[in-house]
C-alpha positions as CSV (number, residue, x, y, z in Angstrom):
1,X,94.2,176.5,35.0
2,X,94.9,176.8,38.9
3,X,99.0,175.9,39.1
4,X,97.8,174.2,42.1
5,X,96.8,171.1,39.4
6,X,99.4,169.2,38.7
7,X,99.4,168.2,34.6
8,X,100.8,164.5,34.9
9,X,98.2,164.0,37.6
10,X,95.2,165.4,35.2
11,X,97.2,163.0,32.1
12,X,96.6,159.7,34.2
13,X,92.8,160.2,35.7
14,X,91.5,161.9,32.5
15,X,93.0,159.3,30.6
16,X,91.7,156.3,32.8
17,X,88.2,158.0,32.9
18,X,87.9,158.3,28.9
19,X,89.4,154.6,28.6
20,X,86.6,153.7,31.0
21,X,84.6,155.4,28.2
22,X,85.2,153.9,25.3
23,X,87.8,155.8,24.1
24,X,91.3,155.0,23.2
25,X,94.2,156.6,25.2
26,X,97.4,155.7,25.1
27,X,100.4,156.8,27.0
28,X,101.6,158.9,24.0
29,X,98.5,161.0,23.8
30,X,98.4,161.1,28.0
31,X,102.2,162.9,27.7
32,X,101.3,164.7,25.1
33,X,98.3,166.1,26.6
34,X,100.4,166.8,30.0
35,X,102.6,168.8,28.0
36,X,100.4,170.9,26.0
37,X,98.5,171.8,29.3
38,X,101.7,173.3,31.2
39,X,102.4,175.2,28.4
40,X,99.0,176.5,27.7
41,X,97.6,176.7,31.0
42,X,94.6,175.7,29.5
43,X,93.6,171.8,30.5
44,X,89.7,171.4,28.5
45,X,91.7,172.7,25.3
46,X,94.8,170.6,25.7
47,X,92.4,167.7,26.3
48,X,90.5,168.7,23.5
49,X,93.9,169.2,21.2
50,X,95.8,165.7,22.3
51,X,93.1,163.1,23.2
52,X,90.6,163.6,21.1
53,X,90.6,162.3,17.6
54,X,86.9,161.6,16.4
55,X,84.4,164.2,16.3
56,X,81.9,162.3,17.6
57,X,83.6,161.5,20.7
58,X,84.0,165.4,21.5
59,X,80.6,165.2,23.5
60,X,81.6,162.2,25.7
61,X,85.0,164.3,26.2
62,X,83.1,166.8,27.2
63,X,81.3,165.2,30.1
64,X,84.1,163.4,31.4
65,X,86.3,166.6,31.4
66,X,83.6,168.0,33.3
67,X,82.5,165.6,35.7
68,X,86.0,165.0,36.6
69,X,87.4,168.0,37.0
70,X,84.7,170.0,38.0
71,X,86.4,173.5,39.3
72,X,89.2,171.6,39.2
73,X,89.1,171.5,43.1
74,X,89.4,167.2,43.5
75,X,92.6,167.6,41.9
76,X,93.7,170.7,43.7
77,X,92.6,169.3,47.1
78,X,94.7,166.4,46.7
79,X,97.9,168.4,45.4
80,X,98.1,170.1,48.6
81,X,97.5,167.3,50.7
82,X,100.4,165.7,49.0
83,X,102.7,168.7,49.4
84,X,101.8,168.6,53.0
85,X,102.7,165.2,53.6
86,X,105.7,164.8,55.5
87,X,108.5,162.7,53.8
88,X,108.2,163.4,50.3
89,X,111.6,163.8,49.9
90,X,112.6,160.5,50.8
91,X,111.0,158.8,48.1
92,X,109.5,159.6,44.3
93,X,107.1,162.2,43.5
94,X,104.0,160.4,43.8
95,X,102.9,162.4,40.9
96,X,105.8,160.4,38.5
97,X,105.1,156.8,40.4
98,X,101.5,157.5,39.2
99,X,102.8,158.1,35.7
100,X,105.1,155.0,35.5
101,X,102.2,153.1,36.9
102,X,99.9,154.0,34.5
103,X,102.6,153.7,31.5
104,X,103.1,150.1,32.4
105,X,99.7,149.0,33.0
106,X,99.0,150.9,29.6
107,X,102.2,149.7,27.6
108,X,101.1,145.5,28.4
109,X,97.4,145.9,27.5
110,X,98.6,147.8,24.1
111,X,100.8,144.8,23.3
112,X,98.4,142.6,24.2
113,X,95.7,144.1,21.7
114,X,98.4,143.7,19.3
115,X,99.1,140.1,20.1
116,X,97.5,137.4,18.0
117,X,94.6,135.6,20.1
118,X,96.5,132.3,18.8
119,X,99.2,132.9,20.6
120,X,98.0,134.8,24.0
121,X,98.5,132.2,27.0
122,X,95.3,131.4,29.5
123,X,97.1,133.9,32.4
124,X,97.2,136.9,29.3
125,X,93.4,136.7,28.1
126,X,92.9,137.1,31.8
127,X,94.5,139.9,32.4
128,X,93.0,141.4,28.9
129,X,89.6,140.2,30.3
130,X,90.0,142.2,33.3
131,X,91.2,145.5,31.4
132,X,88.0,145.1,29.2
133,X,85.9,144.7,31.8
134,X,86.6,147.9,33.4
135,X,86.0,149.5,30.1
136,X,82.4,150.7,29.4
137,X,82.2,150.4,25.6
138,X,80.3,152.5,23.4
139,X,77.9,151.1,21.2
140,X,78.1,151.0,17.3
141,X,75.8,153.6,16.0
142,X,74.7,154.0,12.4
143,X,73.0,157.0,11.0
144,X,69.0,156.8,10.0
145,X,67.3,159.0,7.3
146,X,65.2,160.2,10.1
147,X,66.1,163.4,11.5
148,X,65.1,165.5,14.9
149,X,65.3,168.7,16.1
150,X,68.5,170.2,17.2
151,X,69.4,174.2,18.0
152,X,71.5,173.8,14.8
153,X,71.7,172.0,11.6
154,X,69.9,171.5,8.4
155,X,67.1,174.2,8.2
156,X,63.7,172.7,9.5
157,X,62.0,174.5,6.7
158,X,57.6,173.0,7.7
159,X,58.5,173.7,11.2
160,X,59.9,177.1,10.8
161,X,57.1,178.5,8.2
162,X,54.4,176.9,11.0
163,X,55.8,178.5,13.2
164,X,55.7,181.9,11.5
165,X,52.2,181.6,10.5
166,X,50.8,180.8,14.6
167,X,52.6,184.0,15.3
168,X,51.9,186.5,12.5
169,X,55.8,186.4,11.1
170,X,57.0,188.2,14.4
171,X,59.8,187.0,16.7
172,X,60.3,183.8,14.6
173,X,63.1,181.9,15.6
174,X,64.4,179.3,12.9
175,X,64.3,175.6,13.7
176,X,66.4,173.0,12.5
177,X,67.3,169.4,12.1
178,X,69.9,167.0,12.5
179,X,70.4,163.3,11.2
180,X,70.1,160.6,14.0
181,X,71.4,157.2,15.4
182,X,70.4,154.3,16.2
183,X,72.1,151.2,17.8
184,X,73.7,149.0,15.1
185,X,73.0,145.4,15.5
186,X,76.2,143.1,15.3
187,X,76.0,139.4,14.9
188,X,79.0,137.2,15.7
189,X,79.4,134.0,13.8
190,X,82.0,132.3,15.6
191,X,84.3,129.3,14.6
192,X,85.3,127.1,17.8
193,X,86.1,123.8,15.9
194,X,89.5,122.1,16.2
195,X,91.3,124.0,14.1
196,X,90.6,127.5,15.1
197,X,90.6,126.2,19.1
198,X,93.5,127.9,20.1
199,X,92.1,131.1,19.3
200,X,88.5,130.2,20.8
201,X,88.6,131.7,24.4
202,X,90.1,135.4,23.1
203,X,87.4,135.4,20.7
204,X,84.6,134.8,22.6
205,X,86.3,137.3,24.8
206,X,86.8,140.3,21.7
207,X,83.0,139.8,20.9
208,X,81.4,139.6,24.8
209,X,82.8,143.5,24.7
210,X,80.4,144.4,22.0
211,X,78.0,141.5,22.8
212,X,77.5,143.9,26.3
213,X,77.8,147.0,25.2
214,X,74.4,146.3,23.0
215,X,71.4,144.6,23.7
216,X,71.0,144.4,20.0
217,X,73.5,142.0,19.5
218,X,73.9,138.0,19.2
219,X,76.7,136.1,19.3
220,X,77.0,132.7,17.9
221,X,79.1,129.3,17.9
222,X,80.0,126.8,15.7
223,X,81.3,124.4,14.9
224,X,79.2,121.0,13.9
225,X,75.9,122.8,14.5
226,X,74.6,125.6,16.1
227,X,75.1,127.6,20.0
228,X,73.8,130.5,21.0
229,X,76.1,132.2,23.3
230,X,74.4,135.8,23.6
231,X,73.1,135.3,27.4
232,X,75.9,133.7,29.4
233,X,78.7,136.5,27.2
234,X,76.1,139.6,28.2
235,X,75.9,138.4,32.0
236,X,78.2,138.4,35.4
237,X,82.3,139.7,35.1
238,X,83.6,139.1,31.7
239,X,85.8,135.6,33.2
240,X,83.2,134.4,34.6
241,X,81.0,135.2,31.2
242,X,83.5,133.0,29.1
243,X,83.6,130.2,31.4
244,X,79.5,130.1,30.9
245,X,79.9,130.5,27.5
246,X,82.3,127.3,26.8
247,X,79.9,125.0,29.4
248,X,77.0,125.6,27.0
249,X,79.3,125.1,23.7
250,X,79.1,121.1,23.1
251,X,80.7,120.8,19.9
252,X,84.3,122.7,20.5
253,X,87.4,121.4,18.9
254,X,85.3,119.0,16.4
255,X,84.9,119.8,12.4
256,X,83.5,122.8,10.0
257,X,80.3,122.5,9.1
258,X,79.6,126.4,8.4
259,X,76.9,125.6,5.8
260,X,74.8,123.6,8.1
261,X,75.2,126.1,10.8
262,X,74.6,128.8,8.8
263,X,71.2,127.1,7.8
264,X,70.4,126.6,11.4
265,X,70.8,130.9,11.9
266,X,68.4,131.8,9.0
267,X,66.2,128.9,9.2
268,X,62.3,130.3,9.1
269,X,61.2,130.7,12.7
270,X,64.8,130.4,13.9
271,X,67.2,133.3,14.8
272,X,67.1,135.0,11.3
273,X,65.4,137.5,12.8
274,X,68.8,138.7,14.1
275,X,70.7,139.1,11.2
276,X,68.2,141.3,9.2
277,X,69.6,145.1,9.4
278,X,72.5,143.6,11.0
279,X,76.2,143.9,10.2
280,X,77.6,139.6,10.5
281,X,80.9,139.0,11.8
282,X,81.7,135.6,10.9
283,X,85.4,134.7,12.2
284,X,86.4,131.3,10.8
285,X,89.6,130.0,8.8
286,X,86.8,128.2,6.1
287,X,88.0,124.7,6.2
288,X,84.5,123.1,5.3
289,X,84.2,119.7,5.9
290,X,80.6,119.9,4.6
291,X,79.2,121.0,1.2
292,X,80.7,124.1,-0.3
293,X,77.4,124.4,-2.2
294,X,74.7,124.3,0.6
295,X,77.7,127.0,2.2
296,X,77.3,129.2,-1.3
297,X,73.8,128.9,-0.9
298,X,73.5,130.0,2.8
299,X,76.0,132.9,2.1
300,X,73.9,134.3,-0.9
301,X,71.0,134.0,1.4
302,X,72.7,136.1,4.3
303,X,74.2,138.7,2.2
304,X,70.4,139.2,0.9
305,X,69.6,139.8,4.6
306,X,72.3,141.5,6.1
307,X,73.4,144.6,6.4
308,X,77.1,144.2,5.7
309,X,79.1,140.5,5.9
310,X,82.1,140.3,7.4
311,X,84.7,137.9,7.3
312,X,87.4,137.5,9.7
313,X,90.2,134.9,8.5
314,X,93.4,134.8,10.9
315,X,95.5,132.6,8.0
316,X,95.0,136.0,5.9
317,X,97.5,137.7,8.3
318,X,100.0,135.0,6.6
319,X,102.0,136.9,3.2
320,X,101.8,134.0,1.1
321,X,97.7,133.5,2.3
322,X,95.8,132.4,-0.6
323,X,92.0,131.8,-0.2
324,X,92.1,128.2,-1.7
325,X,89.9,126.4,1.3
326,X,86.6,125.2,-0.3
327,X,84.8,127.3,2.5
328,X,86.1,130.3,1.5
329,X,86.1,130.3,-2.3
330,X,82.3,129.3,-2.1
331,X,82.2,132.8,0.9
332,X,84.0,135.6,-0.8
333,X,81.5,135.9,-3.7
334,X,79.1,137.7,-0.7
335,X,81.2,138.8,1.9
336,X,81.5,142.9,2.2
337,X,84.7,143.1,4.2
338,X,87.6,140.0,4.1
339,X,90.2,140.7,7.0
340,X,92.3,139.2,9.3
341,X,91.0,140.2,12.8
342,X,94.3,137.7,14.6
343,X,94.4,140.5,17.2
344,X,91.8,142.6,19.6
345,X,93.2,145.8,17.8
346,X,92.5,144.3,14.4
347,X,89.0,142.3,15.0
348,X,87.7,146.2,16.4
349,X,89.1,147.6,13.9
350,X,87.0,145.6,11.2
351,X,83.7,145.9,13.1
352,X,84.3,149.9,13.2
353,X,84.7,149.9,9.6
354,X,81.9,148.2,8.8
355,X,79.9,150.1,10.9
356,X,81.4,153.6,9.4
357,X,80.6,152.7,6.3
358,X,76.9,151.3,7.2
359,X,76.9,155.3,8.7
360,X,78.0,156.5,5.1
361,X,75.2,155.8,2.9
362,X,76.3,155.2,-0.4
363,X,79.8,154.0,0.4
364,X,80.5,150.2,0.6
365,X,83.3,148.1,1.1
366,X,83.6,145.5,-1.1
């Protein structure tokens, strides 16, 4: 590493730039990081070592350490300009106003993502909705039984004994496979009646993120019937996405009629089509005003079809929480995953699970 780098400097734009990515960094991991790379002298491996936890994220590390800091000579170039600038002494480093800049801005959208969307005023989903939108998400992949070629892996056994028979068995070079991805199809089945209305914008909000990421997911309200919300979530800034979202959703703030919207989403010639291979999200508190036995009936029906159902109760986050609504005792005989998902940090956290575990074959998660 040139010592003309400065390490807090690297911290906060490699740390905005995998954020941007898709991956989580927070201001412990950013210090951490600073601190590893003045005593190693090595930045990639102190990047590698402190902001890195998932294997599968090393790759997209790897192009953002690169593309950032290529020779390291951005950085370096601005260094020296800022040593060079007259008056430095009368104020901060610029270096530490950067940090405390970035540890604020970092420290409110962590509380935030802890904060229960019930609870988050109109001027705080804005300022979560801009964060997000500045974030290019990654999209939920799950592992396929075919596999491709890669320079290592699982011997490619055909290929390699081809291969040896066109050239006579001389200057053979193994082949090999490796498992594959493809996108994973989410599909949101969202609650906006009256009693869930308070959470209804910051959920519409936690969704639109994966809702853009893919353009193999749907999203979906309810609340007396049926809207499909996938085009105005996907299009435009993310504020202005939710705004187009609630002017096509005629049936906010009303009652529960999961069942019947349910019906609507698998009915023949419908939007069915979406949920097969798909992993369902449905985020609702399960107070059915309808019949609990057309909801059984639809939720056997989906669980046949999907992928993986999960469901999303805020009221679970209570410590006395008992599922005794009629919607939910006639749900949780086919639902995969029950969780609370009150918060950003807790709704992602649900969807990743479910899609890990659609990744593990074998392991499920009821």
């Amino acid at each position: 590493m040139s010592s003309a780098v400065d390490p807090i400097r690297v911290a906060v734009a490699l740390g905005a730039e995998l954020r941007r990515e898709g991956i989580t960094v927070g201001v412990d991991r950013s210090r951490s990081f600073a601190e590893a790379a003045a005593l190693s002298g090595d930045l990639y491996w102190a990047g590698r070592a402190t902001l890195i936890g998932r294997e599968e994220d090393i790759a997209v590390y790897d192009r953002v350490f690169h593309g950032l800091l290529d020779d390291r000579r951005p950085l370096e170039v601005e260094q020296e300009e800022a040593e060079r600038r007259p008056g430095d002494d009368d104020g901060a480093d610029p270096s530490e106003e950067e940090w405390e800049t970035e540890r604020v801005e970092a420290s409110r959208l962590e509380a935030l993502r802890r904060t229960a969307f019930e609870t988050l005023t109109a001027e705080e989903v804005d300022v979560l909705a801009r964060s997000l939108d500045r974030v290019a998400r990654r999209v939920p992949r799950r592992r396929v039984r075919r596999r491709v070629s890669a320079p290592t892996g699982r011997l490619d056994l055909r290929r390699t004994v081809r291969e040896m028979h066109r050239l006579g068995g001389e200057g053979v070079a193994p082949h090999f496979t490796a498992a594959s991805t493809r996108p994973q199809p989410l599909t949101f089945f969202i609650d906006v009646s009256g009693s869930m209305r308070s959470a209804a914008r910051a959920l519409l909000l936690a969704c639109s993120v994966f809702v853009r990421a893919s353009g193999e997911s749907e999203a979906f309200t309810f609340g007396t019937h049926l809207t499909r919300v996938t085009t105005p979530l996907r299009r435009g800034p993310l504020p202005d996405a939710l705004t187009r979202a609630a002017a096509v959703v005629e049936d906010r703030e009303g009652g529960t009629r999961i069942g019947d919207s349910l019906a609507e989403l698998l009915a023949l010639g419908g939007h069915g089509r979406s949920v097969r291979g798909s992993i369902v999200v449905i985020y609702s508190d399960g107070l059915e005003t309808g019949d609990p036995a057309l909801l059984a009936k639809q939720m056997e029906r989906l669980d046949r079809l999907a992928r993986r159902v999960v469901w999303l109760n805020p009221l679970s986050d209570g410590e006395d929480y008992e599922p005794l609504a009629r919607g939910m005792q006639a749900s949780l005989p086919f639902v995969d995953l029950f969780a609370s998902g009150a918060s950003l940090d807790s709704f992602e956290r649900a969807i990743w699970l479910a899609v890990d575990a659609v990744s593990a074959p074998g392991q499920g998660l009821r």
